[in-house]
C-alpha positions in Angstrom: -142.7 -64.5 -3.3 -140.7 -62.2 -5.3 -142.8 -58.8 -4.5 -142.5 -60.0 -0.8 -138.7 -60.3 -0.7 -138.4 -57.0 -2.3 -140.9 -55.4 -0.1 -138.4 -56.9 3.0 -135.3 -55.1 1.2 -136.9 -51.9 0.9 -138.3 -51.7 4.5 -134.6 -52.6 5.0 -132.5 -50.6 3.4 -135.7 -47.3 4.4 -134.6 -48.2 7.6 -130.8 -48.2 7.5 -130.5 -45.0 5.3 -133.1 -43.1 7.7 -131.1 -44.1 10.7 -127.6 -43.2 9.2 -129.1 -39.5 7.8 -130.4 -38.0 10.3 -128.6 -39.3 13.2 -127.1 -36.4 15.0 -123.8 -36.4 17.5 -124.2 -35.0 21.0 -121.6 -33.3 23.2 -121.9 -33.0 26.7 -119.4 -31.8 28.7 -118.7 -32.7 32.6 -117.7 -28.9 33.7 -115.0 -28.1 36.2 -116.2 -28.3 40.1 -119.3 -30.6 38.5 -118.0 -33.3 41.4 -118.9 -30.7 44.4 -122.9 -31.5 45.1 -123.6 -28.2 45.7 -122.4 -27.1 42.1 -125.4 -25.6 39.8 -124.5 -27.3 37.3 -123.2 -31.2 36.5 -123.5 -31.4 32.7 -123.8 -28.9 30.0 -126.3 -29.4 28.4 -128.2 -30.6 31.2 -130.2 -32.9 29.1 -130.3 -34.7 25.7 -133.0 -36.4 23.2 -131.6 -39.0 21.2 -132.6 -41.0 18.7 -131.9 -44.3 17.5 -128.6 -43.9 15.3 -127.4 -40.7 17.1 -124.2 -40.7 19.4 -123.4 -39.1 22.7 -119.9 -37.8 23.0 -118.9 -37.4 26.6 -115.9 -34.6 27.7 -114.7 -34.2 31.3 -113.4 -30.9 32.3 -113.9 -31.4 36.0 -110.5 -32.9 38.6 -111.9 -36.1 39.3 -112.8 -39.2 36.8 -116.6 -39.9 36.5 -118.6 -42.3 34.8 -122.2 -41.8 33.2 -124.6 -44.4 33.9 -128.1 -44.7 32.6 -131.0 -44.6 35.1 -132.4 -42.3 37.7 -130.9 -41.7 41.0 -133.1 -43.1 42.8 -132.8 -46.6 41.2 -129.2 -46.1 41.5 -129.4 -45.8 45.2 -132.7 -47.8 46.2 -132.0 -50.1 49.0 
């Protein structure tokens, strides 16, 4: 019982530690004229992997308020 409780603590605190060093933070900014459709470019950079643990930090240069969302545009606008 003893050898399985400490097993459980050390699959625990593996976990935490690895999630808390290598988790990264992410900048992406919303540039200015992003709100026009026909801009080239919406975010900068474009895309992002994350992990479990890192953080996305959001910055909007652009006239008008946005939100981010998760999905795809098309399940945003399925009908």
């Amino acid at each position: 019982m003893q050898i399985l409780l400490i097993s459980i603590l050390l699959v625990l605190t593996f976990t935490i530690i690895s999630a808390t060093v290598y988790a990264e933070t992410w900048k992406v900014q919303i540039p200015a004229g992003s709100s026009d459709p026909a801009s080239p470019v919406h975010f900068v950079p474009s895309e992002v992997s994350i992990r479990f643990g890192d953080k996305v930090e959001w910055g909007n240069a652009d006239s008008v308020a946005h939100t981010v969302t998760s999905g795809t545009l098309e399940s945003v606008f399925t009908i």
